[in-house]
C-alpha positions as CSV (number, residue, x, y, z in Angstrom):
1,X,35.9,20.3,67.7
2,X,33.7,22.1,65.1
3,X,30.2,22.3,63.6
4,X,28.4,24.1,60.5
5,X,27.2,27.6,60.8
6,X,25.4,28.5,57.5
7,X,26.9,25.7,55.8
8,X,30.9,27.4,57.2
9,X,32.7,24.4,59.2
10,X,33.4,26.5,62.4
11,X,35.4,25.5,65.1
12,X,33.8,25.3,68.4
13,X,33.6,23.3,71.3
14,X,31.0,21.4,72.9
15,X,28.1,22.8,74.5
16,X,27.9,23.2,78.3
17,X,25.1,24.5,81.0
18,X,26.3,27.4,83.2
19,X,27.1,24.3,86.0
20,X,29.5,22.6,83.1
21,X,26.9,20.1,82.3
22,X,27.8,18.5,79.0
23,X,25.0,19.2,76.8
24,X,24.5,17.0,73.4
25,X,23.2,18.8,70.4
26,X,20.2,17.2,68.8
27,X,20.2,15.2,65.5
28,X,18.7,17.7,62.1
29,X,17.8,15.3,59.9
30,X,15.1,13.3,60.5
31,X,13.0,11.9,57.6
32,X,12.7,8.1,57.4
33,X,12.4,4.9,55.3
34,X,9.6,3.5,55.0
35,X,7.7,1.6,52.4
36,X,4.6,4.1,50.4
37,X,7.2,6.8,51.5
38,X,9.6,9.4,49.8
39,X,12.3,7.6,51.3
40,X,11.3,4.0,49.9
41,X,13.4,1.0,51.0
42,X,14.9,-0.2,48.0
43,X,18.6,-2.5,47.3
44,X,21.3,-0.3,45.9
45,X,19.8,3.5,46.9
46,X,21.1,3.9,50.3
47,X,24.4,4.7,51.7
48,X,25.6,4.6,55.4
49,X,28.2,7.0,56.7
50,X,29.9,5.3,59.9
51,X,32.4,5.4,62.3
52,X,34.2,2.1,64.0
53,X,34.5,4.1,67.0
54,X,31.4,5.6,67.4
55,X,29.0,3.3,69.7
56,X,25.6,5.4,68.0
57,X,27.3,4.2,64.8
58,X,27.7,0.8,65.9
59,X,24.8,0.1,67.0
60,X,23.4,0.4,63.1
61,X,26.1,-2.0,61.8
62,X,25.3,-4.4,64.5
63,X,21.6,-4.2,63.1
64,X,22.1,-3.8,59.7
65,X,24.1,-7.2,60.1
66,X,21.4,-8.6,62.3
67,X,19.2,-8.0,59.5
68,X,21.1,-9.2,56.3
69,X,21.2,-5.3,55.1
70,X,25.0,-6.0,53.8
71,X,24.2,-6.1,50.1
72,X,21.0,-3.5,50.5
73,X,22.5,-0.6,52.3
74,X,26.5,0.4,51.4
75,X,28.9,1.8,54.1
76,X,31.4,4.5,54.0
77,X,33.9,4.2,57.5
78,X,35.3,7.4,58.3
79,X,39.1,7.7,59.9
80,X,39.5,7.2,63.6
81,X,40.6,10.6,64.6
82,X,38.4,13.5,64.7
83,X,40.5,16.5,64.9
84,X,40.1,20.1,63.4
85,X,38.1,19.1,60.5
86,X,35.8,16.4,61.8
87,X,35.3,13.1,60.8
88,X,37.5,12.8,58.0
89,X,36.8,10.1,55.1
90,X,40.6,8.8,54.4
91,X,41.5,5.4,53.5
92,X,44.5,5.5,55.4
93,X,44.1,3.5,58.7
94,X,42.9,-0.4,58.1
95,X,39.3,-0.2,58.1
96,X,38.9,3.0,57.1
97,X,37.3,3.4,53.1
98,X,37.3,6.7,52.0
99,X,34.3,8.2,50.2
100,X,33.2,6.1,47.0
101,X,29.8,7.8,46.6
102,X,30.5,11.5,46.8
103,X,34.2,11.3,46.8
104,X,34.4,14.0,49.5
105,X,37.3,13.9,51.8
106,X,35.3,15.6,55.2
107,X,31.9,14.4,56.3
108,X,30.9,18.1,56.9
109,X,31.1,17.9,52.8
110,X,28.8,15.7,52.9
111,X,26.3,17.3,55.1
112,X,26.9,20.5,52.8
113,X,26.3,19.0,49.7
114,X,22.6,18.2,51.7
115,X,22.2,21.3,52.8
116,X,24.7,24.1,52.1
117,X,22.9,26.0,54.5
118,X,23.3,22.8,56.8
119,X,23.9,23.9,60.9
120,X,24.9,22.1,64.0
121,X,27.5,18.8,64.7
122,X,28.4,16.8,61.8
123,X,27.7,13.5,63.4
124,X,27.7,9.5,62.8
125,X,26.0,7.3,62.0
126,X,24.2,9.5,58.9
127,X,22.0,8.0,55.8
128,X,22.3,8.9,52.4
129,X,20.2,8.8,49.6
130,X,21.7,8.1,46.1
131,X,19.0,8.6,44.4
132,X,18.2,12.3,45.6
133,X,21.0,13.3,46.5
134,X,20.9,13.8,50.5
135,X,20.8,13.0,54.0
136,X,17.8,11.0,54.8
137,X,18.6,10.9,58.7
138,X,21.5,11.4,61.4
139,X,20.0,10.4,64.5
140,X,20.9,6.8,65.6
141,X,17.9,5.8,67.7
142,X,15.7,6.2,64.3
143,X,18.3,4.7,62.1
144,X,18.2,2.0,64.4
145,X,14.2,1.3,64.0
146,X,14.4,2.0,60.2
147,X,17.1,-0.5,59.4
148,X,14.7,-3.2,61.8
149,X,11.5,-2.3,60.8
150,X,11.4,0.8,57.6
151,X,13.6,-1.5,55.4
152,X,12.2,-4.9,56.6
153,X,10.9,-5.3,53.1
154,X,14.7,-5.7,51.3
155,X,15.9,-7.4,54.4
156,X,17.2,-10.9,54.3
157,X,16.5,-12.2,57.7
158,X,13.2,-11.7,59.4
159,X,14.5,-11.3,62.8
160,X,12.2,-8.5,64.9
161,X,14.2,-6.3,66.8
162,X,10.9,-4.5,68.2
163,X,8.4,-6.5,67.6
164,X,4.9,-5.7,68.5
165,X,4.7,-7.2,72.0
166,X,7.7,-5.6,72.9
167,X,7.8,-2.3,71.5
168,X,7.0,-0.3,74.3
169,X,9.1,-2.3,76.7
170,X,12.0,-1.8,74.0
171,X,11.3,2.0,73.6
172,X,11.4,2.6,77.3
173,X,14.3,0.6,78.2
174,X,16.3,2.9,75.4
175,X,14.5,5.9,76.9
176,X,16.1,4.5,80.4
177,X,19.6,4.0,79.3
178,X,20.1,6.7,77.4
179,X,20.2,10.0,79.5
180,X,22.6,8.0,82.6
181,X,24.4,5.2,80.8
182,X,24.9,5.7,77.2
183,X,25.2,9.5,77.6
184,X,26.2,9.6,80.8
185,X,30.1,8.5,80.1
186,X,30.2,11.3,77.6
187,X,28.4,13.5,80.7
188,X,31.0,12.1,82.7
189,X,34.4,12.7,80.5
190,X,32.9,16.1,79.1
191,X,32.1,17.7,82.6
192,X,33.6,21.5,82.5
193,X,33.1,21.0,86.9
194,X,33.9,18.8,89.4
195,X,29.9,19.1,90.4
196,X,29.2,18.5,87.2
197,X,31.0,15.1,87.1
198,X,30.1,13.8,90.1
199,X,26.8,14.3,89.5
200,X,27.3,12.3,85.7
201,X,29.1,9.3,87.8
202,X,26.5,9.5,90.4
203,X,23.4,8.9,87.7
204,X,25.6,6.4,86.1
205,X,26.8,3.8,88.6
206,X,23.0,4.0,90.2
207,X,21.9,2.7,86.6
208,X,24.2,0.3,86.2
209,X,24.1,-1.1,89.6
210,X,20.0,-1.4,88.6
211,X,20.6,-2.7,85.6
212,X,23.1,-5.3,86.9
213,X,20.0,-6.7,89.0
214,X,17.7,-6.6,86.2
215,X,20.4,-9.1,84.4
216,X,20.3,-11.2,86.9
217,X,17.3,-12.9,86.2
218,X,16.7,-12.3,82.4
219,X,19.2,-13.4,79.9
220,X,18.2,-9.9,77.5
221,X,16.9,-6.5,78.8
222,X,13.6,-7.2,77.7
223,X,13.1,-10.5,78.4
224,X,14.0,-13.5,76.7
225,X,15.0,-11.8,73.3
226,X,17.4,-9.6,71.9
227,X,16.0,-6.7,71.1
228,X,17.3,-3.2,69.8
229,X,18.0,-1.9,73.5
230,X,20.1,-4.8,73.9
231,X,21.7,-3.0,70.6
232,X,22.1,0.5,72.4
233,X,23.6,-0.8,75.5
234,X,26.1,-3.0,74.3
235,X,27.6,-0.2,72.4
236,X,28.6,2.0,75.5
237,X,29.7,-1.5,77.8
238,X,32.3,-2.7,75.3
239,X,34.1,0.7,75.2
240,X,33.2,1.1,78.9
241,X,36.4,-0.5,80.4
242,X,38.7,-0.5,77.1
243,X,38.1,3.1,76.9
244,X,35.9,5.2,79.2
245,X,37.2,3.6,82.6
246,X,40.4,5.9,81.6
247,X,39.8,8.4,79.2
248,X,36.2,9.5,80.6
249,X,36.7,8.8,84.4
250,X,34.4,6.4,85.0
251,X,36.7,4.3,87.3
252,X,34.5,3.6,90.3
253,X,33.8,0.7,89.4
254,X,34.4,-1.0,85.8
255,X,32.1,-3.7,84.1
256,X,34.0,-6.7,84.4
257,X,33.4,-6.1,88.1
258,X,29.6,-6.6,87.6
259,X,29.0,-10.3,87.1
260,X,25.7,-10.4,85.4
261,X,26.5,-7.0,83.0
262,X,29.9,-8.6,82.3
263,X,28.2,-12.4,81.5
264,X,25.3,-10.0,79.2
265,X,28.5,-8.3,77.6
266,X,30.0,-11.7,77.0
267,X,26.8,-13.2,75.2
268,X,26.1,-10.2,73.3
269,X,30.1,-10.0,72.0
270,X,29.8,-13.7,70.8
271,X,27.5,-13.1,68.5
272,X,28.7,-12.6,65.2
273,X,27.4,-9.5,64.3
274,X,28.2,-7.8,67.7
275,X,32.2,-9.5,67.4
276,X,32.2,-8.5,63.6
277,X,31.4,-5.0,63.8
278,X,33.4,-3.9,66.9
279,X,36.9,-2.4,66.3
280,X,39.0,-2.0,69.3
281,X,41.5,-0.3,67.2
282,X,39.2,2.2,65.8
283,X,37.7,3.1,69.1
284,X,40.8,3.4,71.1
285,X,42.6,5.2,68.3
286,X,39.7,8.3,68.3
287,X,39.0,8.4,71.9
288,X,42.5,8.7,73.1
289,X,43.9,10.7,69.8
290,X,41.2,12.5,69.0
291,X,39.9,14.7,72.3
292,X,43.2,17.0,73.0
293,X,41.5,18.9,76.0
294,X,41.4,15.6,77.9
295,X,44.4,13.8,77.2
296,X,47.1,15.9,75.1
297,X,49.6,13.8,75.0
298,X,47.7,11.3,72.7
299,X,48.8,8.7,74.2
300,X,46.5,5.5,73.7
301,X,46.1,3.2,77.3
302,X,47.1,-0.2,77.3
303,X,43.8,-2.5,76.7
304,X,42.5,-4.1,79.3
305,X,42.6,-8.2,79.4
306,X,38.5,-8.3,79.2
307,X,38.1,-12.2,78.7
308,X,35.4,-11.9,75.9
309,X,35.4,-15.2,74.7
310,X,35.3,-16.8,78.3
311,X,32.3,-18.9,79.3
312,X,29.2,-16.4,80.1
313,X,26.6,-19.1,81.4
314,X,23.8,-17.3,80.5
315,X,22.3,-20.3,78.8
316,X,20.1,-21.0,82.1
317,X,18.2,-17.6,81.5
318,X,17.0,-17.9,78.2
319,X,18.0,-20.5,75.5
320,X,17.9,-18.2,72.4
């Protein structure tokens, strides 16, 4: 693991509390897109750095499909394995492209080239701007908002992810899943003490045993629409069992053993751009290869026989 001091890639671990309480470091660039702004949405000037594995990095592909921002906004996919150097930008694994913007062959070169002062984890998803030459934004939640809403005005389908209406119900069901579910896996499989897990598993299973009975009688977590927290929890369930059941210890229960969270999972997968932009290779390549201090062998788990495709009978709940 590693991170930029001064703009020197330094290796360094993650961050824990003094009870071995994963911590997550926060996001440092943070300007947006947005139409009258410095950052104006416009075809051809922006350039997505990604992971396949990376379930904050999914959830912008998903929207940036959702939205028809495939011609607007480019893509770079890093390599599946994260190791000394961090996210490396090789062509060398199918899926992965290289770096045809900057031509740089480690995304801390790219954050460098921003900044070469730049501090703190070089993370995906992160937004480039051609134009002037930097990062426009590495934090996924606002990535998320600004490919639905900043860069509306190039998009090709007017679907509203948060639409007015909504919004606050969207932005606190995000603010809900985040700290147990979406973070809490990581919480879970990056606990420096037993206290610490059981405390991660704890928070977790309690949310998803409440979210399970929300799902029972609305089709989306919001209602009767998908919505961009639909977006943020489908990226932790679909590496839930295929990934985190084993490699992150969350094995108390898995989600094909909730009915209505496995259905939801189900609907969501069999939508094109939720199928389209999930890798299973790419995600069980980094998490079992690329995290040495948890499984040091390398050896990648047998996938699980999750039934995507199968019948979810959500219908009844909602007909969109």
């Amino acid at each position: 693991m590693g991170l930029l001091i001064d703009g020197v890639w330094t290796q360094e671990s993650y961050n824990r509390d003094e009870k071995g309480r994963f911590q997550r470091d926060d996001s440092r660039f943070r300007d947006w897109v947005e139409r009258g702004g410095r950052f104006a949405p416009e075809p051809g000037r922006y350039h997505l750095y990604v992971s396949l594995a990376c379930p904050w990095a999914h959830r912008t592909l998903i929207a940036r499909r959702l939205k028809g921002l495939e011609s607007v906004i480019s893509v770079s996919v890093v390599h599946p394995l994260m190791l000394d150097n961090g996210w490396e930008l090789r062509d060398d694994f199918p899926g992965a492209t290289g770096d045809p913007v900057l031509g740089k062959r480690f995304l801390h070169e790219v954050y460098t080239t921003a900044d070469p002062q730049a501090n703190g984890r070089v993370t995906v998803p992160a937004l480039w701007d051609r134009r002037e030459q930097t990062l426009v934004n590495n934090e996924s939640r606002d990535l998320l908002r600004m490919l639905d809403h900043g860069f509306a005005p190039v998009a090709e389908e007017g679907i509203d992810l948060a639409p007015p209406d909504l919004r606050q119900s969207v932005d606190e069901t995000i603010d809900a899943i985040y700290q147990p579910i979406n973070n809490g896996v990581y919480r879970c499989g990056f606990a420096g003490s037993q206290a610490a897990y059981d405390e991660a598993a704890d928070t977790l299973y309690a949310a998803l045993g409440h979210w399970e009975g929300v799902l029972r009688e609305r089709r989306f977590l919001c209602g009767e629409r998908l919505t961009e927290a639909d977006i943020c929890l489908f990226t932790t369930l679909i590496r839930f069992d295929a990934v985190y059941a084993v490699h992150f210890k969350t094995s108390q229960r898995l989600i094909r053993e909730y009915p209505s969270l496995m259905g939801y999972l189900r609907d969501l997968y069999q939508r094109p751009a939720f199928r389209e932009t999930t890798d299973f290779d790419h995600i069980r390549h980094h998490y079992f290869r690329s995290h040495p201090f948890i499984n040091p062998t390398g050896i990648i788990a047998r996938m699980p026989r999750l039934d995507l495709d199968a019948p979810h009978g959500r219908e009844a709940l909602s007909p969109r």
